[in-house]
N, C-alpha and C positions, 0 to 999 in steps of 0.2 A: 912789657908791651902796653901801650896807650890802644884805647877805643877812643874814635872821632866820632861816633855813630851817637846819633840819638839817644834822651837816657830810656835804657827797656831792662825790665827787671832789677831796678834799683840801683842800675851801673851808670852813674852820670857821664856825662861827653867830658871826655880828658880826662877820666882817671882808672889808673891802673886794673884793667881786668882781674879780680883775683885776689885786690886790695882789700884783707881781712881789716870785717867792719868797726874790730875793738879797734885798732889800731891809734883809733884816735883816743883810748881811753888809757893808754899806758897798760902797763902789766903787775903781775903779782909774780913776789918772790916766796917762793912756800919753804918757809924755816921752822925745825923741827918743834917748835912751840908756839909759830905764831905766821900770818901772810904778813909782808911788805906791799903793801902797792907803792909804782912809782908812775909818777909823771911828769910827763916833758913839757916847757912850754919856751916861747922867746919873749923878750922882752919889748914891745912893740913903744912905738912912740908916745900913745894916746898913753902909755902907765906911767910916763914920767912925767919931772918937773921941768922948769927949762932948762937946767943943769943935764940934764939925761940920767936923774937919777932916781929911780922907781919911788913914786909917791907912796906914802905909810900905807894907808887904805887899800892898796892895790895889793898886796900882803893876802891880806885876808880874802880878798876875789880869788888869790890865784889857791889858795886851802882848798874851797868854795869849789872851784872846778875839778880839783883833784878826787875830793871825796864825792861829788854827782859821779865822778868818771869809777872810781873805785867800786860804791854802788851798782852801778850800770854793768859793771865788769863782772861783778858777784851775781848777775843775773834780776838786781831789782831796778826795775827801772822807774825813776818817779813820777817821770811825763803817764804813764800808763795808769800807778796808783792815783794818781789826781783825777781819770777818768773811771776807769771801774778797775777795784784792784783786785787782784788774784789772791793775795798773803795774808786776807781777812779772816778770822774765825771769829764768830760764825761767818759763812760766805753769805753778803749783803749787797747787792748791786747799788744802793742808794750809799753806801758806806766809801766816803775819800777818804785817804790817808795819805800821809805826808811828815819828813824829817823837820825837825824845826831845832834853831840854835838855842840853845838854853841861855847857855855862856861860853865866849870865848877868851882865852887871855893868848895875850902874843908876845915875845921877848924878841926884838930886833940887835941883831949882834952884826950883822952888816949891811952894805946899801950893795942893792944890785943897778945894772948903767945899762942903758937904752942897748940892743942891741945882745945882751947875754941869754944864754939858754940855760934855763932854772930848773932843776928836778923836784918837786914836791913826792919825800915819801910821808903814808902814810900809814898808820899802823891803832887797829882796836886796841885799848888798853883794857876796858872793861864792858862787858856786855849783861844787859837784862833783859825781861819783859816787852820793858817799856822807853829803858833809855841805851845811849850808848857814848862811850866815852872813846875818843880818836887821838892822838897825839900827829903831830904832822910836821916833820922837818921842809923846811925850804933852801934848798943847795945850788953854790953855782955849780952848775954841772960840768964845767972844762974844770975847776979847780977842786971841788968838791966840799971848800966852804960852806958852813952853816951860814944861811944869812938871818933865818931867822924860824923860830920855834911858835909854833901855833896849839897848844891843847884846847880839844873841845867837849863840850859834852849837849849831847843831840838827844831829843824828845822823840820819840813816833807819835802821833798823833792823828785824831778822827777830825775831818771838818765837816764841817755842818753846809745845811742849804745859805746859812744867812753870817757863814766864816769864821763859827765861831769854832774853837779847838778845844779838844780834850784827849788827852792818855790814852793812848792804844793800845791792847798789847800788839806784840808781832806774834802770829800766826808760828809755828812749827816752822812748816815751809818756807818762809824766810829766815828764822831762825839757823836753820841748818845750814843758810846760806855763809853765815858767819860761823864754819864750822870747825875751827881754829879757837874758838874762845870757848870758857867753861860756860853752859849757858846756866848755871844757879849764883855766878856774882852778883 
């Protein structure tokens, strides 16, 4: 069922009454050692080249969106840490935090074409304190081809009034949030 009505209570005009809000953030597969997050995306015009064939760059946007979404799925959301975060110890209102890419490397093993729908899964390989290590496969999702392998490894960090960063730890509370990994690696 569509709502035509005005958006009230968070339900915009024309879309699905009822429309659970992750939805857009893909899902988690809970496997006896570890979560899968997966996500969905298509392949729009603006990612490719004139060939129709997804530009290199665009790879690592669509990692990018999977693990915000993964995050967000896990209950942290960044947009909030950038304003006053919850997952601080001590608790600091003046205190931002924020993931940051350390290093990424990426293995391209095939071209995805204008018009495919790609599943980015992702998966924690190792967790600390401070940092955290992702591996992330990129799949055509009708064939189920690897198109291309992203490992990452992401900082938490404090920002300052004047942007500067420094090593965070993560709080308990978020920690548990990644409650699949050993959290003393």
């Amino acid at each position: 069922m569509t709502s035509n009505r005005p958006a009230e209570h968070g339900t915009p005009e024309g879309v699905p009454e009822g429309l659970p809000e992750g939805l857009l953030d893909g899902w988690c597969e809970r496997l006896p050692d570890e979560d899968i997050h997966h996500y969905l995306l298509r392949v729009h015009y603006e990612d490719t080249d004139l060939g129709g064939i997804v530009y290199h760059a665009n790879y690592l946007k669509f990692a990018e969106r999977a693990r915000s979404a993964y995050l967000r799925l896990l209950g942290i959301n960044q947009e909030d840490n950038l304003k006053t975060p919850p997952d601080v110890e001590p608790r600091d209102s003046q205190v931002k935090s924020a993931f940051v890419v350390r290093r990424a490397e990426i293995d391209f093993m095939q071209a995805a074409g204008l018009g495919d729908v790609l599943r980015v899964q992702s998966r924690v390989v190792s967790l600390s304190r401070v940092r955290l290590k992702i591996e992330q496969l990129i799949k055509n999702h009708q064939t189920g081809h690897i198109l291309a392998g992203v490992f990452v490894d992401i900082t938490h960090v404090k920002l300052d009034e004047v942007g500067a960063i420094t090593p965070l730890r993560m709080a308990d509370v978020m920690m548990q949030k990644f409650n699949t990994i050993d959290k003393d690696k």
